[in-house]
Z-matrix of the N, CA and C atoms (Angstrom, degrees):
N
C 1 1.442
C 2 1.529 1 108.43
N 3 1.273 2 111.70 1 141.57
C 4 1.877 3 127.18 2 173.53
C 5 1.074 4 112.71 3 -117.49
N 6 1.247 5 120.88 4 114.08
C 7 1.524 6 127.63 5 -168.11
C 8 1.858 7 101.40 6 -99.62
N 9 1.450 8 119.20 7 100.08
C 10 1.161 9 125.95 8 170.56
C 11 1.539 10 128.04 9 -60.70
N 12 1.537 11 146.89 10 113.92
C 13 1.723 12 129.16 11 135.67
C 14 1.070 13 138.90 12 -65.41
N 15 1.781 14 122.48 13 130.92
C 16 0.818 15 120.19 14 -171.99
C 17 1.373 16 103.44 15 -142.36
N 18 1.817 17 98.42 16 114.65
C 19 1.384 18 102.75 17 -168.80
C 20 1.700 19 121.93 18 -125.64
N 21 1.278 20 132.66 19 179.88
C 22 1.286 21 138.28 20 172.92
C 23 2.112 22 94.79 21 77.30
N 24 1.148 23 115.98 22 47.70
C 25 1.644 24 138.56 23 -176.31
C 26 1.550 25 87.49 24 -90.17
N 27 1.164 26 105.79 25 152.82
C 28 1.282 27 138.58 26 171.30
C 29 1.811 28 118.91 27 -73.85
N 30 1.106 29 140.32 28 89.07
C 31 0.905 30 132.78 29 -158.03
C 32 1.997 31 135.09 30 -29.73
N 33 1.196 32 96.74 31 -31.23
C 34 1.679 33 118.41 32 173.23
C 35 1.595 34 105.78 33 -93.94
N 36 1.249 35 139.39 34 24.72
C 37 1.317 36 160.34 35 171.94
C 38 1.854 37 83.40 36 -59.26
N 39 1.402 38 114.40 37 141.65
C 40 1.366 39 113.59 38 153.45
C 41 1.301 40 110.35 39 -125.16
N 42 1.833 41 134.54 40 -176.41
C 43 0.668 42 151.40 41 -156.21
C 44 1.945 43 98.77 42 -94.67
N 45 0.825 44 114.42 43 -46.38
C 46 1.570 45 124.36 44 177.22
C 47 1.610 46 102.34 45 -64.32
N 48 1.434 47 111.18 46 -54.15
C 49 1.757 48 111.99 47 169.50
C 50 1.546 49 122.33 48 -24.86
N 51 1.436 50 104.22 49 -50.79
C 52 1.425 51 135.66 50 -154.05
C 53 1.625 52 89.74 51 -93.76
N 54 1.291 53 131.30 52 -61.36
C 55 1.239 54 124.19 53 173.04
C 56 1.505 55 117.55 54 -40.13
N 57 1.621 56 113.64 55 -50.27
C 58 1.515 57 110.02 56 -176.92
C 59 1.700 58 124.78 57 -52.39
N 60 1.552 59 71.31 58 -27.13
C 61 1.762 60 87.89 59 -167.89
C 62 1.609 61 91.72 60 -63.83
N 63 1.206 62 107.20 61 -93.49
C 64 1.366 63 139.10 62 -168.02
C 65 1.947 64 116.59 63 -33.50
N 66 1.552 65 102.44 64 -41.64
C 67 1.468 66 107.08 65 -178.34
C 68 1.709 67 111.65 66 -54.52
N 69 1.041 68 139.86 67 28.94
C 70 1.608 69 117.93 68 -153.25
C 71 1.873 70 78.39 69 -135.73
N 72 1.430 71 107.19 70 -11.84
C 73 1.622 72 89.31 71 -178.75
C 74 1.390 73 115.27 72 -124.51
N 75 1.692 74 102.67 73 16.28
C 76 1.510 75 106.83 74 151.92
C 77 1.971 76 112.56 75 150.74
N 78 0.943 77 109.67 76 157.12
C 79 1.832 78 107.70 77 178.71
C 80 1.569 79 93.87 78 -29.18
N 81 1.479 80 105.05 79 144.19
C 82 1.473 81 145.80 80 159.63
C 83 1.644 82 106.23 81 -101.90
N 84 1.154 83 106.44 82 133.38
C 85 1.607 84 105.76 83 173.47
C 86 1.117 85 99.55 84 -117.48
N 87 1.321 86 132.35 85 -54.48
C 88 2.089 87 123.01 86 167.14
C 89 1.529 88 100.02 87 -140.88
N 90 1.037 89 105.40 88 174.33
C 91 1.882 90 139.39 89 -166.98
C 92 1.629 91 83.39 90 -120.85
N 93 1.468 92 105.03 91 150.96
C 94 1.453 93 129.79 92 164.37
C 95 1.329 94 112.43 93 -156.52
N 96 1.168 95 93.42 94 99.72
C 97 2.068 96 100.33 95 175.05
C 98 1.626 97 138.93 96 -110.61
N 99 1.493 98 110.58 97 88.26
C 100 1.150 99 115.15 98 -154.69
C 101 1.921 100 112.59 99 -33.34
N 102 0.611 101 125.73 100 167.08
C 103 1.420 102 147.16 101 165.88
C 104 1.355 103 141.72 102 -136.88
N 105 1.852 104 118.21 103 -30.10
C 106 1.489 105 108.77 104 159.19
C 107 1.442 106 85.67 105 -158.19
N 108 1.810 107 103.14 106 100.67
C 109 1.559 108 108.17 107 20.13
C 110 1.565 109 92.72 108 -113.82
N 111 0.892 110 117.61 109 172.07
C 112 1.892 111 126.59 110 178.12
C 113 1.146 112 133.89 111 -87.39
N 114 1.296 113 137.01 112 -155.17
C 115 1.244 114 132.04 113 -161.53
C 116 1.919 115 122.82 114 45.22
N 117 1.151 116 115.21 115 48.38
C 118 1.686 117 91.06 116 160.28
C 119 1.559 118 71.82 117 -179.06
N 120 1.389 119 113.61 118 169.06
C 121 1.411 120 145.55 119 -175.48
C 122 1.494 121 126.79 120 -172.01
N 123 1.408 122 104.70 121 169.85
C 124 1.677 123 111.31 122 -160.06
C 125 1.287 124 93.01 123 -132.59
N 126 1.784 125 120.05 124 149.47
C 127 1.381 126 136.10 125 -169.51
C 128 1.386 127 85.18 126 -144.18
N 129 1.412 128 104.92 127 158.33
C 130 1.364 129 98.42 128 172.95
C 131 1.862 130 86.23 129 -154.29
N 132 1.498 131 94.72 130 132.34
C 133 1.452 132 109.21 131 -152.15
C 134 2.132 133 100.55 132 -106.55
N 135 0.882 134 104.14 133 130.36
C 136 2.033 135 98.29 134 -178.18
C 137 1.534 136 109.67 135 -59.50
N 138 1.324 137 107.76 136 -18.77
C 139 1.579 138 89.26 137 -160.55
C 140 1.510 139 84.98 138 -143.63
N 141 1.359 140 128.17 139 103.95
C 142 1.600 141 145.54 140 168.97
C 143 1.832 142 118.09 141 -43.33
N 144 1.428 143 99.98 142 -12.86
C 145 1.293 144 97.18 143 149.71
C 146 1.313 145 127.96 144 -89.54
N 147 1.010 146 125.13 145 -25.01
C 148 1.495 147 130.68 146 176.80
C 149 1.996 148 93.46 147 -78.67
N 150 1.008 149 126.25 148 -45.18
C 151 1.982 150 102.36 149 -168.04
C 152 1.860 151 75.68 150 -80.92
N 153 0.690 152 165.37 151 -42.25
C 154 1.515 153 127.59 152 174.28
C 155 1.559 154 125.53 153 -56.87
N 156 0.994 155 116.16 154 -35.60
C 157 1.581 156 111.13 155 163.68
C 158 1.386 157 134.67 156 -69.82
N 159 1.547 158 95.52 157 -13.90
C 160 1.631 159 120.43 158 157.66
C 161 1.138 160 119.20 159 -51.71
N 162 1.497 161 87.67 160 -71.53
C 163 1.738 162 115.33 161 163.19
C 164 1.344 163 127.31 162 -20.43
N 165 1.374 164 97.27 163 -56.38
C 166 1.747 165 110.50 164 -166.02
C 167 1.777 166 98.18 165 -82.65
N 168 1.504 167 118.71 166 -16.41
C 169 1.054 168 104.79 167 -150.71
C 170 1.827 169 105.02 168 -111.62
N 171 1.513 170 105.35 169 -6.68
C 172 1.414 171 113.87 170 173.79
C 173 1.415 172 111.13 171 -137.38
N 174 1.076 173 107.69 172 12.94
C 175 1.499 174 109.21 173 170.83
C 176 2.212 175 109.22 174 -49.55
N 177 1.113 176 153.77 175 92.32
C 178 1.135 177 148.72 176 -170.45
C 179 1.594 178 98.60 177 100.19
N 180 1.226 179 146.01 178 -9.33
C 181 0.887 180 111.26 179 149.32
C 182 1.649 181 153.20 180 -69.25
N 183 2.021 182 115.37 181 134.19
C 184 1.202 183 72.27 182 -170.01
C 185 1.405 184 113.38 183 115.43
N 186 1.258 185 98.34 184 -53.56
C 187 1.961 186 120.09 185 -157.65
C 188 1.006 187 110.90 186 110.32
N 189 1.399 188 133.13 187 -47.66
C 190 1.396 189 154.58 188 -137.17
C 191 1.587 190 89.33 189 -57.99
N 192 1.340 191 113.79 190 174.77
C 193 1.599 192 125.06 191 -160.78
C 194 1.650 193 79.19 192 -163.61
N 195 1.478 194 111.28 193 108.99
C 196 1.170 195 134.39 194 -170.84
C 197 1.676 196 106.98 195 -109.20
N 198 1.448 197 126.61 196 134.87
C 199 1.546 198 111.75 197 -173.21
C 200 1.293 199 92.68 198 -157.89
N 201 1.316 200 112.88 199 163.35
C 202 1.735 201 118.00 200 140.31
C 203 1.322 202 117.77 201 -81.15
N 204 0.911 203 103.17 202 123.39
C 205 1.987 204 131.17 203 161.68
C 206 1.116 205 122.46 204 -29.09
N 207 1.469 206 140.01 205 98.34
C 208 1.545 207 128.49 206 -174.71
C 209 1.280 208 96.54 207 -82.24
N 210 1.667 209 118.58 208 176.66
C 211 1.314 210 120.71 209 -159.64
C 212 1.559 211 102.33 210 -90.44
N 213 1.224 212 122.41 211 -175.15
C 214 1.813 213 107.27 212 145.28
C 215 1.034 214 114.96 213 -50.90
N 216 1.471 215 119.57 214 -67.53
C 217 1.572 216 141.39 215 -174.63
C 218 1.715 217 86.94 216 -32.53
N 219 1.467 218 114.34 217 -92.01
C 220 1.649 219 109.30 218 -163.49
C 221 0.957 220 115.11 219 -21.40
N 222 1.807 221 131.90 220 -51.30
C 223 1.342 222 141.47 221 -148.55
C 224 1.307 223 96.81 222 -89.08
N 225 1.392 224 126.88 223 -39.10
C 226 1.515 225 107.54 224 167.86
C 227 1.247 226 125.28 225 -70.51
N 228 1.638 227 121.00 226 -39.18
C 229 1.188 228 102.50 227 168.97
C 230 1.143 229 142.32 228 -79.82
N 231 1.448 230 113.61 229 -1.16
C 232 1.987 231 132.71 230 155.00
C 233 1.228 232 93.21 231 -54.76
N 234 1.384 233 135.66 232 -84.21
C 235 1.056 234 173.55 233 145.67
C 236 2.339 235 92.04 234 24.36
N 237 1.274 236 94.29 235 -64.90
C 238 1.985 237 115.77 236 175.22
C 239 1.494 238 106.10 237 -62.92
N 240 1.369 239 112.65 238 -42.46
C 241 1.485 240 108.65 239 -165.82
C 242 1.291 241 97.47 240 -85.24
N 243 1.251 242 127.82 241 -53.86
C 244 1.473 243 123.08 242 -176.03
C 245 1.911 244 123.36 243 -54.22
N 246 1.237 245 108.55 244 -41.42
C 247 1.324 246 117.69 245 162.96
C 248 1.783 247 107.01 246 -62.73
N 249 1.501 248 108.18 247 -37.89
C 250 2.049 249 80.61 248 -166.71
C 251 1.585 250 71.34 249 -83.42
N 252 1.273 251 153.80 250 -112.70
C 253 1.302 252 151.63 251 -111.02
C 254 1.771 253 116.50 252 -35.27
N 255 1.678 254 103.28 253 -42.61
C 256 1.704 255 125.86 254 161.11
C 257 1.188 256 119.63 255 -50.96
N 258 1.285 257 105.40 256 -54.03
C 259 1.721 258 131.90 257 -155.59
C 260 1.122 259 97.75 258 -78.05
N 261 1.342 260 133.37 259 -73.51
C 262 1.258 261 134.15 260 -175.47
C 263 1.360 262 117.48 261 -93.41
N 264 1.301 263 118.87 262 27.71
C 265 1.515 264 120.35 263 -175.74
C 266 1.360 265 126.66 264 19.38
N 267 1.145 266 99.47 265 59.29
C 268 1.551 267 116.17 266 170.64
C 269 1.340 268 125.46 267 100.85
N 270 1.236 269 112.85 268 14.52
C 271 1.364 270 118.55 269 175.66
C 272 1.594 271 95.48 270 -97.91
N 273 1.371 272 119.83 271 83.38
C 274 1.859 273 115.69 272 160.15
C 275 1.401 274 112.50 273 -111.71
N 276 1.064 275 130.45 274 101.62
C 277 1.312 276 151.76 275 129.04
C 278 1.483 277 108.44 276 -6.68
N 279 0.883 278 126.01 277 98.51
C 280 1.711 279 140.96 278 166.43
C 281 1.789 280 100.98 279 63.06
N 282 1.449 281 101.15 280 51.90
C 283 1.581 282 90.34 281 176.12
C 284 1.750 283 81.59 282 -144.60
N 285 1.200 284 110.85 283 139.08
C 286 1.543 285 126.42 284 164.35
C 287 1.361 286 116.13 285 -79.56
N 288 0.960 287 118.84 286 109.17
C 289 1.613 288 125.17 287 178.61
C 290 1.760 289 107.02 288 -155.14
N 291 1.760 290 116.61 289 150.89
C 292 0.732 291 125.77 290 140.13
C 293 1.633 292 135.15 291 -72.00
N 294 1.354 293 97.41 292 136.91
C 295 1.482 294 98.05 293 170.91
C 296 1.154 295 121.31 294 -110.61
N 297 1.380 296 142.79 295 127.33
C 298 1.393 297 153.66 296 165.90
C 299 1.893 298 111.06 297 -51.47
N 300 1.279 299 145.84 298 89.08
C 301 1.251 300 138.51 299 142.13
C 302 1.752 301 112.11 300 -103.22
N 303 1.568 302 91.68 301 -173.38
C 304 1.491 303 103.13 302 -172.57
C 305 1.232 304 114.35 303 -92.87
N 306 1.168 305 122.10 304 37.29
C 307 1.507 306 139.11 305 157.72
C 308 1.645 307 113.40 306 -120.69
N 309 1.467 308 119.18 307 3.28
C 310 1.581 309 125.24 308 174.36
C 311 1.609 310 96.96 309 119.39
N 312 1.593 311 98.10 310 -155.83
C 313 1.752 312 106.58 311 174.99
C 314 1.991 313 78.29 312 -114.93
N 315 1.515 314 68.99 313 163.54
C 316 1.220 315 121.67 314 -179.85
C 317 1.473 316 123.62 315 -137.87
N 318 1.532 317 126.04 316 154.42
C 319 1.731 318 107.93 317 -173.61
C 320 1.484 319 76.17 318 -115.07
N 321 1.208 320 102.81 319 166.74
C 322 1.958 321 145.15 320 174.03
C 323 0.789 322 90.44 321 -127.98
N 324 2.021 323 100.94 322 119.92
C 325 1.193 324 105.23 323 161.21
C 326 1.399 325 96.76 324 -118.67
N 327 1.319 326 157.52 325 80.08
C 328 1.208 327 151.33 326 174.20
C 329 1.470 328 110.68 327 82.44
N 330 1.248 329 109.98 328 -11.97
C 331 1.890 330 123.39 329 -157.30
C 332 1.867 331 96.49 330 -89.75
N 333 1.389 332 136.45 331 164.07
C 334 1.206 333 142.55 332 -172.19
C 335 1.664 334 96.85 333 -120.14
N 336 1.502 335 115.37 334 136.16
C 337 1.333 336 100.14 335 179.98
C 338 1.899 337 90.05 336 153.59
């Protein structure tokens, strides 16, 4: 299963709306349509090739801002890495990143310095 976003929706958007749209590029397993606050919703498609061809195929339509869905998990751990690399300006602990100072970049590899 591919769980699609679809956001910047019109507030009176329904769940059947979103189905019409969306059904033509493959099984729907449920509709999720925010409500407070509104505008954006979740599809979740059987076969992850089909919400990418969705994807590709209504992405701007509309307005709409069409995506794949990161998980919780992803969003928290985007969410961890971006705060320690930000947060602590460059002190990340088992995360590979460059850091920008006034001696050039440099990579972090878990190391303090």
């Amino acid at each position: 299963m591919s769980r699609v976003y679809v956001g910047n929706l019109d507030p009176r958007v329904t769940e059947r709306e979103l189905e019409d749209e969306f059904h033509t590029y493959g099984v729907i397993r449920s509709v999720w349509v925010a409500r407070r606050p509104p505008g954006y919703a979740f599809l979740d498609f059987d076969d992850p090739r089909d919400a990418h061809d969705a994807i590709r195929a209504l992405d701007g339509k509309n307005g709409w801002r069409v995506e794949h869905a990161m998980s919780a998990v992803s969003q928290a751990t985007l969410h961890v890495n971006v705060v320690t690399v930000v947060g602590l300006e460059g002190v990340a602990a088992g995360v590979g990143v460059a850091v920008q100072d006034t001696e050039g970049a440099r990579a972090m590899d878990g190391e303090m310095g």
